[in-house]
N, C-alpha and C positions, 0 to 999 in steps of 0.2 A: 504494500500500500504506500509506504513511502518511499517508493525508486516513483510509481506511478506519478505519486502527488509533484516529487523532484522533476521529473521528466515535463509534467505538465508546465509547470514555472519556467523552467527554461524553456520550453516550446512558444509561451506568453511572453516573454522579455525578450528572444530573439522575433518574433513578429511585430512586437509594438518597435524594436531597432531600425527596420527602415521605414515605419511612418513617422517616426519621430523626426527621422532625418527628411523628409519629403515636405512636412509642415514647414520647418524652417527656410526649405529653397527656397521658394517660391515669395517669401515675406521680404518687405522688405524694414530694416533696423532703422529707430530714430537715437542718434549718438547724442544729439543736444539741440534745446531749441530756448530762446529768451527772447524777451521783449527790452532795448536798450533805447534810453532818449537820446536823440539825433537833433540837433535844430531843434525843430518847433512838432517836431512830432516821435513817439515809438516805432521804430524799425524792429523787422526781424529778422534774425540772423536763425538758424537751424542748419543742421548737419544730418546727414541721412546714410546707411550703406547699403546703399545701389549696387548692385549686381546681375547683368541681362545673362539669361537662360541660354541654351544653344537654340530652343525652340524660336523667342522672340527673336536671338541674331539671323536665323535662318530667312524666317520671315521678311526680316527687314532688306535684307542679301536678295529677296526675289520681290522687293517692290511695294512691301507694305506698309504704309505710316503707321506708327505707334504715336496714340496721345496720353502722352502722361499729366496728371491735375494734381497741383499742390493747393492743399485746401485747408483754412484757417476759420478758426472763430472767438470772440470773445466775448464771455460772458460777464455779467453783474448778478452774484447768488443773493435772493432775496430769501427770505424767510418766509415772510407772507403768501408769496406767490411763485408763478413759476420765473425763471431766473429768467433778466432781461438779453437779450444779445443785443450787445450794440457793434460790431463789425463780425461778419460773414465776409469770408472773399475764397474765390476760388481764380487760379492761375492755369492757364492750359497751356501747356510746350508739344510741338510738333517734332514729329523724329522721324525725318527722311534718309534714304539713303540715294545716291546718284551713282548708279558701275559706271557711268564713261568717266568722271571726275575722281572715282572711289573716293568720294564724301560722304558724310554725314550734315544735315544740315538739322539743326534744329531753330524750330520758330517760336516766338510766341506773340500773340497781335499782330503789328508789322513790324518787328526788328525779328532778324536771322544771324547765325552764324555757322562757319561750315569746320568740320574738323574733320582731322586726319583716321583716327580711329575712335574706336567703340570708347575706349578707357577714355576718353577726355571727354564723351558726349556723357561716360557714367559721371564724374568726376565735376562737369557743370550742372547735372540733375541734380549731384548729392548736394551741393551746398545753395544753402538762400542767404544772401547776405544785403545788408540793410534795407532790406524790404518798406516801404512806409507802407503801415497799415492803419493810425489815428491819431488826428490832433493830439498834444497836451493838453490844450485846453476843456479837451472834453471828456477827460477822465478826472474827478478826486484825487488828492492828495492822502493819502492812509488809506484807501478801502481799499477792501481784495477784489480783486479779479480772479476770472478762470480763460485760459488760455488753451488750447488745442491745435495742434497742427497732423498735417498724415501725407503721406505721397503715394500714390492710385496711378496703376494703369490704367484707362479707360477702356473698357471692353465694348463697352457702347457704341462709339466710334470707329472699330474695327468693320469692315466688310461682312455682308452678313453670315457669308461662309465660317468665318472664321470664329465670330460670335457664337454660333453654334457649338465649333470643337472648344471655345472659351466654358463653357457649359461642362461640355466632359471631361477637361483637362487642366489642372492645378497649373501647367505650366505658363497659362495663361492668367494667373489671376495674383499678378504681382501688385503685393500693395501694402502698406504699413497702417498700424494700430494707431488710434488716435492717442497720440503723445499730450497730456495735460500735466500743466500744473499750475501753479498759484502767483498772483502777479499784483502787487501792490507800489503805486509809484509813488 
């Protein structure tokens, strides 16, 4: 009974071993994110670890835009009621690739720029740096804030082919955890 009960245990810790490792592929890490005064308003700066799959490189190798969204929010927790949001913003970046040029170009609104490879397009996604995201004036001095950041592949956006295998397949569903914490200025 107990070779059986042992044998079972190790059968359950070697099979939970590569979903464990499958969960974390596909995610992506938020290494630091704050809210800093700049002039006359809060910037933000955040750091993220970006890592593209061989699936998404592939894709992008035979022609398919990737739209990634960096998405922010901030809260005023009331007591009384539900918490106010006073800035929502969400960022869209474009990610091309061009074979005749072997570029990468990534967009967002109408500014672009083109890089040589993968690493430096991961390497501009992973970092937000002084982003303005709200007046000084329109936050308190001493209250708390709640603060949230996350970085999303958009599946939405992809073709509708591929929206579909996004469905069956983790390797399409890169995306990080809403990152909060507490912000008093």
């Amino acid at each position: 009974m107990r070779r059986i009960l042992a044998g079972l245990l190790c059968l359950t810790a070697l099979l939970s071993l590569p979903a464990a490792t499958i969960a974390h592929a596909d995610t992506i890490g938020v290494k630091s994110a704050e809210l800093l005064p700049e002039d006359e308003s809060y910037v933000l700066n955040a750091q993220f670890d970006l890592a593209f799959n061989p699936t998404l490189e592939e894709a992008l190798q035979k022609g398919v835009s990737l739209y990634f969204v960096l998405e922010f929010e901030l809260l005023r927790p009331r007591w009384y009621w539900l918490d106010q949001k006073l800035v929502q913003m969400s960022v869209q970046y474009r990610l091309t690739y061009n074979p005749l040029t072997r570029q990468y170009r990534v967009t967002s609104g109408l500014l672009g720029q083109q890089f040589d490879s993968l690493d430096e397009v991961e390497r501009l996604l992973s970092r937000v740096v002084s982003r303005p995201i709200i007046r000084k004036d329109s936050l308190s001095a001493g209250e708390r804030y709640e603060a949230a950041v996350r970085l999303r592949l958009d599946v939405a956006q992809l073709p509708k082919p591929f929206q579909i295998n996004a469905l069956a397949s983790r390797d399409w569903s890169l995306q990080s955890e809403w990152f909060r914490w507490s912000f008093t200025p």
